[in-house]
Legacy VTK file of the C-alpha trace (Angstrom):
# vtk DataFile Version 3.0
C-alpha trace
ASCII
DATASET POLYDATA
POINTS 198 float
0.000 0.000 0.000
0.725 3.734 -0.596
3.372 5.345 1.764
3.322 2.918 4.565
7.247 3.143 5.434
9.055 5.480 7.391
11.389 7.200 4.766
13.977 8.430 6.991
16.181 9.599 4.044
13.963 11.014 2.132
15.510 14.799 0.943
11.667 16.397 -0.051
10.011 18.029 2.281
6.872 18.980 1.163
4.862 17.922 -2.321
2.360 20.673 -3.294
0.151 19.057 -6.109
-2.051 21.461 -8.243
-5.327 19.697 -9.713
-6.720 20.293 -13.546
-7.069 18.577 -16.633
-4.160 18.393 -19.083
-4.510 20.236 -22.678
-5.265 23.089 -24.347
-8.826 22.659 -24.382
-8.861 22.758 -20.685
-6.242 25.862 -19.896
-8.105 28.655 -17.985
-11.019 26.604 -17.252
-12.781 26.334 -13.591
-11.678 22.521 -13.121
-8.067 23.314 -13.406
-7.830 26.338 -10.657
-5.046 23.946 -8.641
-2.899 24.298 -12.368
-3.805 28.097 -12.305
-2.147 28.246 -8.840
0.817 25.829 -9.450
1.411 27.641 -12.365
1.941 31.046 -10.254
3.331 29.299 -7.252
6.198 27.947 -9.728
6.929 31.284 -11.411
7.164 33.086 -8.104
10.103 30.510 -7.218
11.575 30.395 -10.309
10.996 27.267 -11.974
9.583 25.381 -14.370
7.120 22.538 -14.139
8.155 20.443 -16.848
10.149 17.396 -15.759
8.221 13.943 -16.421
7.487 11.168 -14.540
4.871 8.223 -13.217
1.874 10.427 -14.911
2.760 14.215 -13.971
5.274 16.803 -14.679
6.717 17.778 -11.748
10.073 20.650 -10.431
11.991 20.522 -7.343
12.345 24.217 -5.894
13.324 26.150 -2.389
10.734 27.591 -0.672
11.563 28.816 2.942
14.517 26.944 3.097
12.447 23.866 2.457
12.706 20.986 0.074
9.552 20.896 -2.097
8.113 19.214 -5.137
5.800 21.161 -7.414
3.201 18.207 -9.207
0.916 18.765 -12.099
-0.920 15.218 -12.894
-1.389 14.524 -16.751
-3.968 12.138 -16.024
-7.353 13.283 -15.930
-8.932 14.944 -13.324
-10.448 11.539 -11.827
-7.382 9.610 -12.031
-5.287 12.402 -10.353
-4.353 9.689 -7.414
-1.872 8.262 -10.152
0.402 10.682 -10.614
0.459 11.449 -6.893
1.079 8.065 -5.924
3.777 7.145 -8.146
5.720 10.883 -7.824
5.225 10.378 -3.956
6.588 6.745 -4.103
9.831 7.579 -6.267
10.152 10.639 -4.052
9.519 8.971 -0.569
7.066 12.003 0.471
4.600 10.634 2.860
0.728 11.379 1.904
0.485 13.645 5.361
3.276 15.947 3.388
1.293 16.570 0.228
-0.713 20.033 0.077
-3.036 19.268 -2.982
-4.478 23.038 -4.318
-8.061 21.867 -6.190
-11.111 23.862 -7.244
-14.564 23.586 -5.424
-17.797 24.641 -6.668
-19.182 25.448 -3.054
-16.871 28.631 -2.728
-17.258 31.755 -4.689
-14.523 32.853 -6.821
-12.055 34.879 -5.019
-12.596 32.669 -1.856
-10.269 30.296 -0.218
-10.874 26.956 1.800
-7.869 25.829 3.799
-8.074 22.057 5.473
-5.775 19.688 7.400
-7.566 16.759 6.255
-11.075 15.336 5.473
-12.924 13.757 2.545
-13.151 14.396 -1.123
-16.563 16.715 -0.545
-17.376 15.486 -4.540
-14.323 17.078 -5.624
-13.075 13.892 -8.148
-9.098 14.222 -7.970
-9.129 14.064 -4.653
-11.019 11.072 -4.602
-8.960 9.543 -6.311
-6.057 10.639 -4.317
-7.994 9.812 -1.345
-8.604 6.423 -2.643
-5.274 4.984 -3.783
-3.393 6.228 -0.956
-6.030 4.867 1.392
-6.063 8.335 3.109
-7.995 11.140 3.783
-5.194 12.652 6.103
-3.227 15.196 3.718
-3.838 19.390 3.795
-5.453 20.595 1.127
-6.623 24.257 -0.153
-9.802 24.858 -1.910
-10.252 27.493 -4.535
-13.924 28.707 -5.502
-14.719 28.724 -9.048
-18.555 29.707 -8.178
-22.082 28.186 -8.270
-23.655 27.373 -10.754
-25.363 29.592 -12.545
-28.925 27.619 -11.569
-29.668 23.653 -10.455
-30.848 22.617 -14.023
-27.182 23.576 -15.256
-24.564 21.107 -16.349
-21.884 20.072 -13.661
-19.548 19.025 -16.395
-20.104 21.802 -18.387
-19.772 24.829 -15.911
-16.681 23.098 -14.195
-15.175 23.116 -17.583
-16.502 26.407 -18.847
-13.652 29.278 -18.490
-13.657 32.142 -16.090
-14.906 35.685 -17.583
-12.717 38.739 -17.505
-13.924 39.547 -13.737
-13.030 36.443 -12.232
-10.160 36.298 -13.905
-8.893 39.635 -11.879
-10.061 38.276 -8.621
-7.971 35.305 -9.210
-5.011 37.208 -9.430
-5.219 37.876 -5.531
-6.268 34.512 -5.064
-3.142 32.864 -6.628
-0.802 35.299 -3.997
-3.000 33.738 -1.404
-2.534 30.722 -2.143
0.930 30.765 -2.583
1.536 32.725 0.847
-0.965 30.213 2.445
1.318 27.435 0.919
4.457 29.060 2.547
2.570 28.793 5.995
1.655 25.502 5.830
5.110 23.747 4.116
6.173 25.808 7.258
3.907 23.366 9.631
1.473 26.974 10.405
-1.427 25.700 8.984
-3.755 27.002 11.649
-2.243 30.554 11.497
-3.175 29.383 7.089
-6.438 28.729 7.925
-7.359 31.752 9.924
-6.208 34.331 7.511
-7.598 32.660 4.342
-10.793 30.584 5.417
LINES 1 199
198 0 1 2 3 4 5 6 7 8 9 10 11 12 13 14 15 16 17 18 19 20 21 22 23 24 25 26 27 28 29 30 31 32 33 34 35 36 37 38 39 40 41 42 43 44 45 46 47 48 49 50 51 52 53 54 55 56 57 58 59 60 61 62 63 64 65 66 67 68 69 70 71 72 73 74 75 76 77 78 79 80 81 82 83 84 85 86 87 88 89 90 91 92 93 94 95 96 97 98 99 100 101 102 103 104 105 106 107 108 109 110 111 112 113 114 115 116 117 118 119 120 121 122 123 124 125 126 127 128 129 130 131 132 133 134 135 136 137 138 139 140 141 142 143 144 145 146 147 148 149 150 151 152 153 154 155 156 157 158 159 160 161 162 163 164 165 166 167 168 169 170 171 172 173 174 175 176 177 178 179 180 181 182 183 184 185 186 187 188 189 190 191 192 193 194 195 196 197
């Protein structure tokens, strides 16, 4: 099973996965807010996501004099557990030091959800996460993409439709909170984390 030895030796710190779907078609859209904020998390430390391995690009990067691993998946959303498992295996990162960033309809845009552990709350990738590492006990922070617009619409549809020019700006000052609530909790604060951005 997933991450059941100590690793002693292992040199990462921290994995931070961001959740989406890979492709063109999908770049901007609500489903793949955790790439959105990867995306900026990598940039502001100055590297590139683009090294390949078990189902996910991945970088290594400093952040706060720690270790960490920054994880796209290139599966889809619902098989996002893949990728995780087999970069956390090769990587010896245990599944309580992965911070997976996904998107949640329940929270407006421009909000922020931070949690130290809990179920999937319908949110597929980590589900799947959830199910192949037989755990529900890793931090995660939610990012609202918004309603939708009424009961009769589409899930599949609005999760995959793309943010307007508005939400686009109030994403901006979502992404620095995510990556300063990211900081916090690599840095074992995630209650101070979770108090500022909840």
């Amino acid at each position: 099973m997933f991450f059941k030895k100590k690793f002693a030796n292992s040199n990462i710190d921290f994995m931070i996965v961001g959740l989406g779907n890979p492709g063109i078609d999908y770049e901007r859209t609500r489903h793949n807010a955790g790439f959105i904020c990867i995306d900026y998390i990598a940039e502001k430390l100055g590297v590139k996501i683009n090294k390949f391995k078990s189902k996910g690009y991945y970088a290594t990067a400093e952040l706060n004099n720690k270790k960490v691993l920054l994880v796209k998946p290139q599966t889809f959303m619902n098989l996002s557990g893949e990728a995780v498992v087999g970069i956390g295996n090769f990587f010896k990162v245990p599944v309580e030091k992965t911070l997976v960033i996904s998107d949640d309809i329940s929270l407006d845009v421009g909000q922020t959800r931070i949690r130290r552990k809990g179920s999937d709350g319908g949110q597929k990738g980590l589900r799947s996460i959830i199910e192949l590492t037989g755990s529900e006990n890793f931090p995660r922070i939610k990012v609202g993409i918004g309603k939708k617009p009424n009961p009769e619409y589409d899930l599949a549809s609005w999760v995959l439709s793309k943010f307007n020019s508005d939400e686009i700006k109030e994403l901006e000052a979502v992404k620095q909170n995510v990556f300063d609530a990211t900081k916090m909790i690599v840095n074992g604060q995630i209650d101070r984390a979770m108090n500022k951005y909840n």
